[in-house]
Backbone atoms as SQL, in Angstrom:
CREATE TABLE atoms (id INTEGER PRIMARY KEY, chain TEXT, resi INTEGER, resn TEXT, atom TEXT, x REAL, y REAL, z REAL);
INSERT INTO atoms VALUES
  (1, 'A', 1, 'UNK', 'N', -47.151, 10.676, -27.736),
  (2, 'A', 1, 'UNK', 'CA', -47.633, 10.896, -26.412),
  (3, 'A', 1, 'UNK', 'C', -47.836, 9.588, -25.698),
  (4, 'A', 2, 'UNK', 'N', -47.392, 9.464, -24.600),
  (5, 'A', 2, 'UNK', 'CA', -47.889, 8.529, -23.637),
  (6, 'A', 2, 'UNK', 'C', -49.039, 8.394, -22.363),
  (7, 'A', 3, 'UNK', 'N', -49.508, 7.399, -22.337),
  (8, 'A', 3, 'UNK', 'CA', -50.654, 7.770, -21.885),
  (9, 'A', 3, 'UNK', 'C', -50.304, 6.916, -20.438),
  (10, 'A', 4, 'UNK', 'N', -50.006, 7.997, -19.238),
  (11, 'A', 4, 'UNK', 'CA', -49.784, 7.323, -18.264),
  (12, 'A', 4, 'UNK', 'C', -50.657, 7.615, -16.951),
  (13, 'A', 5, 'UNK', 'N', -51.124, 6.674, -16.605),
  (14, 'A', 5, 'UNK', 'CA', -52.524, 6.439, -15.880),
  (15, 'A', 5, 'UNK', 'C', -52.213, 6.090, -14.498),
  (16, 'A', 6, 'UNK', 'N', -52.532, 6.886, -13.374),
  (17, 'A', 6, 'UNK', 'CA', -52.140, 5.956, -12.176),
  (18, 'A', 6, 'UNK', 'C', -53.189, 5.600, -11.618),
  (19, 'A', 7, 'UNK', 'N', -54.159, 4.394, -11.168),
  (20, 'A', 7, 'UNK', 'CA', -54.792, 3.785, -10.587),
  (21, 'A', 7, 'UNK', 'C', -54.852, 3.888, -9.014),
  (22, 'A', 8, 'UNK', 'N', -55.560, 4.569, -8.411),
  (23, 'A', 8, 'UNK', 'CA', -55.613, 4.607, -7.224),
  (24, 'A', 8, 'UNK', 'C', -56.623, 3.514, -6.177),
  (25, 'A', 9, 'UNK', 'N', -56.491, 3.113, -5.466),
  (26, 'A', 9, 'UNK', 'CA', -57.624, 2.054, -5.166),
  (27, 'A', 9, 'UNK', 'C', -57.496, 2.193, -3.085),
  (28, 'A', 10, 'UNK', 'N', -58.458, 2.387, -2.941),
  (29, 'A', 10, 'UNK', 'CA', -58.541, 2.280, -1.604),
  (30, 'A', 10, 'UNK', 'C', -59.659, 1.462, -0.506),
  (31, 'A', 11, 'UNK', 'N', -59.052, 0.590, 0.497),
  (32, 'A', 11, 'UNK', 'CA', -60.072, 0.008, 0.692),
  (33, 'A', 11, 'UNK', 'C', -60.684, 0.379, 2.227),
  (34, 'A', 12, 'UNK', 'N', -61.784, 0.605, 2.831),
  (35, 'A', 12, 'UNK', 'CA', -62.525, 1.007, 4.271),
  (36, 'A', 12, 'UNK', 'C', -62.385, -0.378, 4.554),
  (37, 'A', 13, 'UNK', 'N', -62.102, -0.523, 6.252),
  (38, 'A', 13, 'UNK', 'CA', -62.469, -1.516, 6.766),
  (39, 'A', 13, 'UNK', 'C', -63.391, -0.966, 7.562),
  (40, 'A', 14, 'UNK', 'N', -65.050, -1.269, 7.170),
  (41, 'A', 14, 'UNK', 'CA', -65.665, -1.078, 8.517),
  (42, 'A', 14, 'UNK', 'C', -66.396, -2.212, 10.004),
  (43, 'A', 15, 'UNK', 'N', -65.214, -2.764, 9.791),
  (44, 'A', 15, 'UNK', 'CA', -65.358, -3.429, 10.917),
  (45, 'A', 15, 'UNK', 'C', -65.247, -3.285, 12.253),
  (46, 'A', 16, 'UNK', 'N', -65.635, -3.583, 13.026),
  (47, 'A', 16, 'UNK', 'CA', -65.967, -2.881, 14.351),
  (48, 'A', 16, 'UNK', 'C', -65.677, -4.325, 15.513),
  (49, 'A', 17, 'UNK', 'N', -64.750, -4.189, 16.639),
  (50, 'A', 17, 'UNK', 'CA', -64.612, -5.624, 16.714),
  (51, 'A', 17, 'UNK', 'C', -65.163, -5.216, 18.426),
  (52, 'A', 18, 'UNK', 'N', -65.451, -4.227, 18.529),
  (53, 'A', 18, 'UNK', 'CA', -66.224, -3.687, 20.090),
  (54, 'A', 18, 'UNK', 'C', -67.526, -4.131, 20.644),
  (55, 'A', 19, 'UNK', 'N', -67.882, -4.745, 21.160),
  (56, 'A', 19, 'UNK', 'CA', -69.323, -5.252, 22.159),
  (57, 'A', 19, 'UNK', 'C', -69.739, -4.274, 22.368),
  (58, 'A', 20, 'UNK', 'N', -71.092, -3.789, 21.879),
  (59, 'A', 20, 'UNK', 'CA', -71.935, -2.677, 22.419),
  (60, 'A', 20, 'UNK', 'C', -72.720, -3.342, 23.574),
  (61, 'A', 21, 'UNK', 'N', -72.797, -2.908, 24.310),
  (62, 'A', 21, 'UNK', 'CA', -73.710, -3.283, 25.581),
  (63, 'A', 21, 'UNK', 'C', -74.814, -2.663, 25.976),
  (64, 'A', 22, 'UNK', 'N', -76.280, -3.288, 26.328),
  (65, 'A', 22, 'UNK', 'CA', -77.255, -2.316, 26.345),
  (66, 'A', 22, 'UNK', 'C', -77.099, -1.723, 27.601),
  (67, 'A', 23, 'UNK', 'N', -78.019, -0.562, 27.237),
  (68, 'A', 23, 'UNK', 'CA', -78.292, -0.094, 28.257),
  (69, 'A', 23, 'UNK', 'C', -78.618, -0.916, 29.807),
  (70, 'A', 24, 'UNK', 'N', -78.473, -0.487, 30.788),
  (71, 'A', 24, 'UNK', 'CA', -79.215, -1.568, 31.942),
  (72, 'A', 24, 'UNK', 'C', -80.998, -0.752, 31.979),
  (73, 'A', 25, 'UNK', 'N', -81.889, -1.645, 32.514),
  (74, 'A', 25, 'UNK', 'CA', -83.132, -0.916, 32.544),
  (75, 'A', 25, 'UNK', 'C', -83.447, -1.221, 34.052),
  (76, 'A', 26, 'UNK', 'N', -84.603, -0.146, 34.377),
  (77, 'A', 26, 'UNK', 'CA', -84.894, 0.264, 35.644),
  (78, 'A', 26, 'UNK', 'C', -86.180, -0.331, 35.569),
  (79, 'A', 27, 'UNK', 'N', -86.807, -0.517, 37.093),
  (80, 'A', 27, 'UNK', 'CA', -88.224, -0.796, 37.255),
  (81, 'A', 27, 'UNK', 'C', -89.184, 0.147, 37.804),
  (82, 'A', 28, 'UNK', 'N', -89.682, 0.690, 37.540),
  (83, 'A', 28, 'UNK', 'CA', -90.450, 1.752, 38.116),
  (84, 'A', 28, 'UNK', 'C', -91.793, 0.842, 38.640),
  (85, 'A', 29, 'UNK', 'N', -91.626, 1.559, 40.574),
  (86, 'A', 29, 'UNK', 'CA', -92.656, 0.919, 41.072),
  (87, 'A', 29, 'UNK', 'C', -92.950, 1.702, 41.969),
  (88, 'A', 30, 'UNK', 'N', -94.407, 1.418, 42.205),
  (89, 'A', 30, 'UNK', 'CA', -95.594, 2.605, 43.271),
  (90, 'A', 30, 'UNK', 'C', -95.473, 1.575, 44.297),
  (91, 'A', 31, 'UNK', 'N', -95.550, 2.889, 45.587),
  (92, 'A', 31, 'UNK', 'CA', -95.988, 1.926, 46.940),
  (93, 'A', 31, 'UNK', 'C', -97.274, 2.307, 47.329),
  (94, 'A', 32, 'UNK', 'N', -97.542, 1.353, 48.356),
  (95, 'A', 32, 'UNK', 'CA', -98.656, 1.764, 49.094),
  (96, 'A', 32, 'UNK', 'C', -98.561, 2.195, 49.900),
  (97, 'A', 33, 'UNK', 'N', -99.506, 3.372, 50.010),
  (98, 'A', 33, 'UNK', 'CA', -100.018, 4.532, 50.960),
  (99, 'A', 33, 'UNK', 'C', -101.691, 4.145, 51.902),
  (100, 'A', 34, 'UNK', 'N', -101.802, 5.210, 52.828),
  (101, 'A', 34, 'UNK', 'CA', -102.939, 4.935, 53.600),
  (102, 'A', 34, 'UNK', 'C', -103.927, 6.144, 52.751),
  (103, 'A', 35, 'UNK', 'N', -103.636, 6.683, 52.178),
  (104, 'A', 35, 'UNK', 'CA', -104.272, 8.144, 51.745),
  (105, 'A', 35, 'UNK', 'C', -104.750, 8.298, 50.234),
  (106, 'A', 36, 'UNK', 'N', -103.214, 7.744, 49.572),
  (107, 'A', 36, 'UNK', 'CA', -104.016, 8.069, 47.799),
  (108, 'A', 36, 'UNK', 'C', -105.091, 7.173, 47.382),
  (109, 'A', 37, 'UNK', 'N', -106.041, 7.658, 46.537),
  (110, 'A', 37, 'UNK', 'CA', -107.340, 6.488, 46.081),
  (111, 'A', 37, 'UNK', 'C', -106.971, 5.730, 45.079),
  (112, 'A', 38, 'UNK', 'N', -107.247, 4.254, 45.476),
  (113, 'A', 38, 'UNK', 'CA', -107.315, 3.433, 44.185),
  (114, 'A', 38, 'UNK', 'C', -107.387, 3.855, 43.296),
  (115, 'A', 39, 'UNK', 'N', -108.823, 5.162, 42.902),
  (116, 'A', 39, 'UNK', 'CA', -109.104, 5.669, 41.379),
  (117, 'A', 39, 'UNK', 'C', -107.868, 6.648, 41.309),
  (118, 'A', 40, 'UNK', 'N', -107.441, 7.094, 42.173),
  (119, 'A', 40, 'UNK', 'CA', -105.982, 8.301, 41.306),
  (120, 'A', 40, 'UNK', 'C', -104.760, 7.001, 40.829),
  (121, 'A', 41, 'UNK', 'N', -104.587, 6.108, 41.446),
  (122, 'A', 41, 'UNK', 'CA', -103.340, 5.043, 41.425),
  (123, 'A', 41, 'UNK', 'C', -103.974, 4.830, 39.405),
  (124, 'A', 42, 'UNK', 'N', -105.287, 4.039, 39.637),
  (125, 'A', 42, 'UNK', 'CA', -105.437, 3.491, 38.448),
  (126, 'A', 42, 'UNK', 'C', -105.270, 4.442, 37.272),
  (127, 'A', 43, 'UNK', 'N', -105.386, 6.116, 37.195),
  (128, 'A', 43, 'UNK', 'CA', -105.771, 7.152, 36.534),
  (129, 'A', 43, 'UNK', 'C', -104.273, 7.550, 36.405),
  (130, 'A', 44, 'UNK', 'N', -102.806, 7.460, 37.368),
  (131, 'A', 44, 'UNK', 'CA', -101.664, 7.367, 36.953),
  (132, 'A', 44, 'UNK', 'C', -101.342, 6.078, 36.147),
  (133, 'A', 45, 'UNK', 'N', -101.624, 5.144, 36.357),
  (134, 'A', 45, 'UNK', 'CA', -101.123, 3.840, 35.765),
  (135, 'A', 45, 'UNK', 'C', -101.455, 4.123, 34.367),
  (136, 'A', 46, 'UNK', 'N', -103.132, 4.465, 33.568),
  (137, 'A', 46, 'UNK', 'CA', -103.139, 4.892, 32.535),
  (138, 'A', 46, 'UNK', 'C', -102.714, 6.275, 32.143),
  (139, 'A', 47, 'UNK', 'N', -102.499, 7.062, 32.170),
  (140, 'A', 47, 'UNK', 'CA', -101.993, 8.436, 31.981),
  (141, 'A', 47, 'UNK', 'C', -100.544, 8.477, 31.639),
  (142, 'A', 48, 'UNK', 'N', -99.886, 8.134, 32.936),
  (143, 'A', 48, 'UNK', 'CA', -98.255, 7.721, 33.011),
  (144, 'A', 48, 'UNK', 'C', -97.767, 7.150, 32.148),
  (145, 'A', 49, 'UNK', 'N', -97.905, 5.912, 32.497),
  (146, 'A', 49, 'UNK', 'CA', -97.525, 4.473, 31.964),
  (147, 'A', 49, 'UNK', 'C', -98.117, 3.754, 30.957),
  (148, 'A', 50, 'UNK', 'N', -99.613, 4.601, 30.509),
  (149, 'A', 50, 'UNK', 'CA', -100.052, 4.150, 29.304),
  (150, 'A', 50, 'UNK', 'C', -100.533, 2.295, 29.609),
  (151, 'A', 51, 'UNK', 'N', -100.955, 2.010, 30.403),
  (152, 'A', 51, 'UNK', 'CA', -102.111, 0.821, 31.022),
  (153, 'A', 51, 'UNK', 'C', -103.396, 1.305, 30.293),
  (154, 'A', 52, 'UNK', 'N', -103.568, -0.238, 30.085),
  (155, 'A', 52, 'UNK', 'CA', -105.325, -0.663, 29.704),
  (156, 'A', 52, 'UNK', 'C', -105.483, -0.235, 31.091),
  (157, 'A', 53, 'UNK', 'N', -107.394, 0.091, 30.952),
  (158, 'A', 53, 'UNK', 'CA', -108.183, 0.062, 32.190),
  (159, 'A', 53, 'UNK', 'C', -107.537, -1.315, 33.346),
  (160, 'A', 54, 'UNK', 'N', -107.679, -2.401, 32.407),
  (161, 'A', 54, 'UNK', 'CA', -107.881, -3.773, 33.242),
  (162, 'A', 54, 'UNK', 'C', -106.403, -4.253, 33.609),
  (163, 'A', 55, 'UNK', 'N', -105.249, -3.582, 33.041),
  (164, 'A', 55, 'UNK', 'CA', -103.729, -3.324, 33.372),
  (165, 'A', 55, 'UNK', 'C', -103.474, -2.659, 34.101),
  (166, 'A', 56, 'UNK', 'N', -104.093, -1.322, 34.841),
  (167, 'A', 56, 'UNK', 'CA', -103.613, -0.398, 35.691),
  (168, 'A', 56, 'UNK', 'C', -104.424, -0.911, 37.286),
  (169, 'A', 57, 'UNK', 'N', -105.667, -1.783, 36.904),
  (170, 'A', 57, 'UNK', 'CA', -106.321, -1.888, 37.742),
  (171, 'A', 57, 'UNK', 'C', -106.218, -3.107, 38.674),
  (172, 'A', 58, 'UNK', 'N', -105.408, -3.822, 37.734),
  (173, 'A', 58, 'UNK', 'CA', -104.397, -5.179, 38.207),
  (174, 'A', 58, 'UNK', 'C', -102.995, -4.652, 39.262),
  (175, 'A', 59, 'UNK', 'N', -102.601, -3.576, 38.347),
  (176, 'A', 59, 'UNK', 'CA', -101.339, -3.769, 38.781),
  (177, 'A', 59, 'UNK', 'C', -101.806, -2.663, 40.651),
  (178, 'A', 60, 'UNK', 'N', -102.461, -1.435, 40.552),
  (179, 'A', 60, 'UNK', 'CA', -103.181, -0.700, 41.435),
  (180, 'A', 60, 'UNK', 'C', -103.623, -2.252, 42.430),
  (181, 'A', 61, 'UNK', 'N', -103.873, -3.601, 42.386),
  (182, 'A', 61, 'UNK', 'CA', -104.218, -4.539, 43.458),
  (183, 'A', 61, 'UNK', 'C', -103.039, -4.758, 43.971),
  (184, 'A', 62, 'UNK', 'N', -102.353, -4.833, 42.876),
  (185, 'A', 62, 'UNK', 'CA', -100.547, -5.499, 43.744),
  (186, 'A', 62, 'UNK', 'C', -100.174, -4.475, 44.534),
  (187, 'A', 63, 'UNK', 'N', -100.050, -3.083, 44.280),
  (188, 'A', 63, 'UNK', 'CA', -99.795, -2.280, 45.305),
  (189, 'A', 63, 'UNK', 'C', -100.295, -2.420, 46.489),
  (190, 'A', 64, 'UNK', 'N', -102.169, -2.095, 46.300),
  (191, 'A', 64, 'UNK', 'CA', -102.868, -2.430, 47.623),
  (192, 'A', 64, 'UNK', 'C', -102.646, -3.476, 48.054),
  (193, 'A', 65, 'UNK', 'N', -102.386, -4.474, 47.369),
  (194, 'A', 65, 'UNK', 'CA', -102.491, -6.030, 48.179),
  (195, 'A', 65, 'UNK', 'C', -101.112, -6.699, 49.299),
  (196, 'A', 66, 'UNK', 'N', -99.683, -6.311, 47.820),
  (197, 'A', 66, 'UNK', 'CA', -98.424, -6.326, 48.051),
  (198, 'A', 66, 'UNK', 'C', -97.463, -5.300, 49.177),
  (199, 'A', 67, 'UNK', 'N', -98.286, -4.047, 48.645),
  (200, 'A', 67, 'UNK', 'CA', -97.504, -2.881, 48.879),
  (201, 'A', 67, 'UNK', 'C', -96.534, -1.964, 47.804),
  (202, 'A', 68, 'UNK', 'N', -96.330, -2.907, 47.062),
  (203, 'A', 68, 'UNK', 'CA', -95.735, -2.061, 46.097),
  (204, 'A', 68, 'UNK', 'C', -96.224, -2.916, 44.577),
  (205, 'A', 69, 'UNK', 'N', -95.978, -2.059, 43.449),
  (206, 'A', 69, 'UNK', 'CA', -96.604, -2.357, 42.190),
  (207, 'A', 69, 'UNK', 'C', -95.682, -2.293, 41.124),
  (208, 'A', 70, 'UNK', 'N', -95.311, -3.087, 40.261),
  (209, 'A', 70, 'UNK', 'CA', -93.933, -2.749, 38.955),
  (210, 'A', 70, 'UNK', 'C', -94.905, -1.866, 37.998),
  (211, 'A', 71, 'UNK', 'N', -94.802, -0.973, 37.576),
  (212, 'A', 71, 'UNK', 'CA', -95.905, 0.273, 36.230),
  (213, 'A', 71, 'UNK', 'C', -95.178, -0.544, 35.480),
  (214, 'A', 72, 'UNK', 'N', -93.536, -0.759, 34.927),
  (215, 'A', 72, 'UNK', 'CA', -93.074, -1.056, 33.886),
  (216, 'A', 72, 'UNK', 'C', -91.397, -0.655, 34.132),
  (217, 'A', 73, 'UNK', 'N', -91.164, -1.019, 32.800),
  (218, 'A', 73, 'UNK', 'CA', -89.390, -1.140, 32.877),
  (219, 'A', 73, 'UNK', 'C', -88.746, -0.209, 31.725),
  (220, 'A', 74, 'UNK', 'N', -88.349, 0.178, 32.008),
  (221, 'A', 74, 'UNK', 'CA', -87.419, 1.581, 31.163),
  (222, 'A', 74, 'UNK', 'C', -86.092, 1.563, 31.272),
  (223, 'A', 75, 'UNK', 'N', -85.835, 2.388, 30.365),
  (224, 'A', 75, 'UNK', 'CA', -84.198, 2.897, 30.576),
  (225, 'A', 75, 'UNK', 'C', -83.957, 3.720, 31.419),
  (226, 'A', 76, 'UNK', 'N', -83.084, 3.916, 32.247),
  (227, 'A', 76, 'UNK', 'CA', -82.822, 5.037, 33.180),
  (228, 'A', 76, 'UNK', 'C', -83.637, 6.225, 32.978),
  (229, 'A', 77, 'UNK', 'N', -83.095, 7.400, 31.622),
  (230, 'A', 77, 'UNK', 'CA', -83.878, 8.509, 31.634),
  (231, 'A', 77, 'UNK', 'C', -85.624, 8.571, 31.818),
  (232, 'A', 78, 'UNK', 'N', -85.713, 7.569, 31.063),
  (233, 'A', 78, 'UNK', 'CA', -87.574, 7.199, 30.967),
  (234, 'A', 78, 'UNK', 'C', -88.020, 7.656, 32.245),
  (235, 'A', 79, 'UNK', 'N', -87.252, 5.884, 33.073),
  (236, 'A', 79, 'UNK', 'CA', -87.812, 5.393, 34.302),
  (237, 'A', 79, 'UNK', 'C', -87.869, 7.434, 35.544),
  (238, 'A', 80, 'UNK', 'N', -86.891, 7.924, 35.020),
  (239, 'A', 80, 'UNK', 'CA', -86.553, 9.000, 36.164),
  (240, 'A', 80, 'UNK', 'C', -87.729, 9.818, 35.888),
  (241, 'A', 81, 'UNK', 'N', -87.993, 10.352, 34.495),
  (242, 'A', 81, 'UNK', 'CA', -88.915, 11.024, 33.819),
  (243, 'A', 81, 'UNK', 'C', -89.978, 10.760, 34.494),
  (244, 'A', 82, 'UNK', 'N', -90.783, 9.422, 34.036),
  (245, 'A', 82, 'UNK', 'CA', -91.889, 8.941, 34.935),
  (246, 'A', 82, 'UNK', 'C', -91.907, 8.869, 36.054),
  (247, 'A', 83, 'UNK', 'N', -91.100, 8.809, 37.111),
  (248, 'A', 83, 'UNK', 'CA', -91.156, 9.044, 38.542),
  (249, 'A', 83, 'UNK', 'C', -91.334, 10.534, 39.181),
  (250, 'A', 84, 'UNK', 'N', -90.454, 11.189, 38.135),
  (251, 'A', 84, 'UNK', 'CA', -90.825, 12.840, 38.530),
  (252, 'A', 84, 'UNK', 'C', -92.297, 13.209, 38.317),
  (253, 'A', 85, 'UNK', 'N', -92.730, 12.446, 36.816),
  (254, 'A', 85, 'UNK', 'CA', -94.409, 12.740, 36.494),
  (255, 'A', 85, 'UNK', 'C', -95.160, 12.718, 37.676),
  (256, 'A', 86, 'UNK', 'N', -95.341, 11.032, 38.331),
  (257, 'A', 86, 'UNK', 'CA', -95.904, 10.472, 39.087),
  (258, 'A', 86, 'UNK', 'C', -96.259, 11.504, 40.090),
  (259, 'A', 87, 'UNK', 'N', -94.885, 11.961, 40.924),
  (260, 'A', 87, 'UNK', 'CA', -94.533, 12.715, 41.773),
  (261, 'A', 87, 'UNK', 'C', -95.337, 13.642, 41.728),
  (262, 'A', 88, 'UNK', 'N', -94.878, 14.645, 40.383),
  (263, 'A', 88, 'UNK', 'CA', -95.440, 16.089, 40.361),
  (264, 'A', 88, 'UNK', 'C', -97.233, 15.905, 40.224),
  (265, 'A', 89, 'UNK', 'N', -97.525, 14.860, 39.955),
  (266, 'A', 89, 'UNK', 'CA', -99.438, 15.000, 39.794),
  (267, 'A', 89, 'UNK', 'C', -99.961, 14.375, 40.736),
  (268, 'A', 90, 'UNK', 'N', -99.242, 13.478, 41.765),
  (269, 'A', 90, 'UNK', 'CA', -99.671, 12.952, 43.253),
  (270, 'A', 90, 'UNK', 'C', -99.680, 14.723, 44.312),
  (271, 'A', 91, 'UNK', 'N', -98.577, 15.362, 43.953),
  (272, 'A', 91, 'UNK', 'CA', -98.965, 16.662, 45.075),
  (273, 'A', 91, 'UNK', 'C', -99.418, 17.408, 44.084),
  (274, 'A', 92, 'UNK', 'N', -99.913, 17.473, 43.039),
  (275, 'A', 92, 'UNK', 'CA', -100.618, 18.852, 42.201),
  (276, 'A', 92, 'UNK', 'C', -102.245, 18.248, 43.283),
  (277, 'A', 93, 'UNK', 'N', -102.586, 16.836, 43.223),
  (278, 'A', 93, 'UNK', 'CA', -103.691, 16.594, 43.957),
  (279, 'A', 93, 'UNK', 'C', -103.607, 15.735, 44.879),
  (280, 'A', 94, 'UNK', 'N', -102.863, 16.283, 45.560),
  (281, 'A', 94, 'UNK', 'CA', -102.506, 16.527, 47.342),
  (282, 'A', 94, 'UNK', 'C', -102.825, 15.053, 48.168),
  (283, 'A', 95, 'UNK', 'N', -101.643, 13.800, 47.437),
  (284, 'A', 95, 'UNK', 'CA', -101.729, 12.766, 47.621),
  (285, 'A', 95, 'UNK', 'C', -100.031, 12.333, 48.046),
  (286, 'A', 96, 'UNK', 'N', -100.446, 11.644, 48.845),
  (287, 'A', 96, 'UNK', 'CA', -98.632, 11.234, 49.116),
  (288, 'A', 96, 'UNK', 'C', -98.040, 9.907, 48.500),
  (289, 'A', 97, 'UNK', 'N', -98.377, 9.697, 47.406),
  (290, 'A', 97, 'UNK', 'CA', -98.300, 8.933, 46.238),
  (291, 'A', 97, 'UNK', 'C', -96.534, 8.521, 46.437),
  (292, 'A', 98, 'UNK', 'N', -96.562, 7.628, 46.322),
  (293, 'A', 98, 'UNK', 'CA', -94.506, 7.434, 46.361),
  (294, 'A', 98, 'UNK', 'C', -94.392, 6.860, 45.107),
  (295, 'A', 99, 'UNK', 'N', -93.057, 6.528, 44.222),
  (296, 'A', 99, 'UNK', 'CA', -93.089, 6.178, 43.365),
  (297, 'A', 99, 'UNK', 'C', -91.647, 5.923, 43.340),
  (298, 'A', 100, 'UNK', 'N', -91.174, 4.904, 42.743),
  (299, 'A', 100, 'UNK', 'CA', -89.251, 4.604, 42.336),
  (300, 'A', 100, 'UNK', 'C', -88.838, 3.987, 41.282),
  (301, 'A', 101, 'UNK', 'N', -87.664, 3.773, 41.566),
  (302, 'A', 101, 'UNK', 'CA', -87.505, 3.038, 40.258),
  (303, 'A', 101, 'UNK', 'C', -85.906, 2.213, 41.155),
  (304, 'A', 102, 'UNK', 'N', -85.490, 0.941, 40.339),
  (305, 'A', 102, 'UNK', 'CA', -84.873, 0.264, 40.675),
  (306, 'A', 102, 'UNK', 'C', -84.341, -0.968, 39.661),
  (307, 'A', 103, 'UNK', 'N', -83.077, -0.951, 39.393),
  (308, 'A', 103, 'UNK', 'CA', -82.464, -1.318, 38.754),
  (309, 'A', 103, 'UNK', 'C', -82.725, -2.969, 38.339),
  (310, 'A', 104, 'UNK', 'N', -83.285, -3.290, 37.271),
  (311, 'A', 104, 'UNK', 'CA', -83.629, -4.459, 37.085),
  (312, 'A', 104, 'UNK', 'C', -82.681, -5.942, 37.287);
């Protein structure tokens, strides 16, 4: 009997020679209004956006002071997410709260 053996051998290249590119990120920012209260601005900044007291209450001056305020920077879906939030709990309590977002 002969003993005949065939050796198979195969090799993966997993090499990948493609540039992934990140995502681009957005800025989500509040304006100033004549109507919503400082305490609802500061009470979205933590709620929303997850701000310290002394982070929401900083950034709530740049609005009043500036006119508009950066909450923070996201990826597209986030940033849209949080702007709809903003939105939907400025008229649940009947504030004309604005809110955007803008491409960093």
């Amino acid at each position: 009997m002969s003993d005949i053996g065939t050796v198979f051998e195969e090799k993966v290249s997993s090499k990948s020679h493609e540039k992934v590119k990140k995502p681009p990120l957005y800025k989500v920012l509040l304006h100033n209004d004549d109507y919503t209260t400082m305490e609802f601005v500061v009470e979205i900044l933590m709620h929303v956006f997850n701000k310290s007291p002394g982070s929401a209450t900083r950034i709530m001056l740049d609005v009043h002071k500036k006119g508009i305020g950066v909450c923070g920077v996201y990826s597209y879906e986030i940033a849209e997410t949080k702007v709809d939030r903003v939105h939907y709990l400025a008229r649940e309590h009947g504030f004309p709260l604005r809110c955007s977002m803008e491409r960093e």
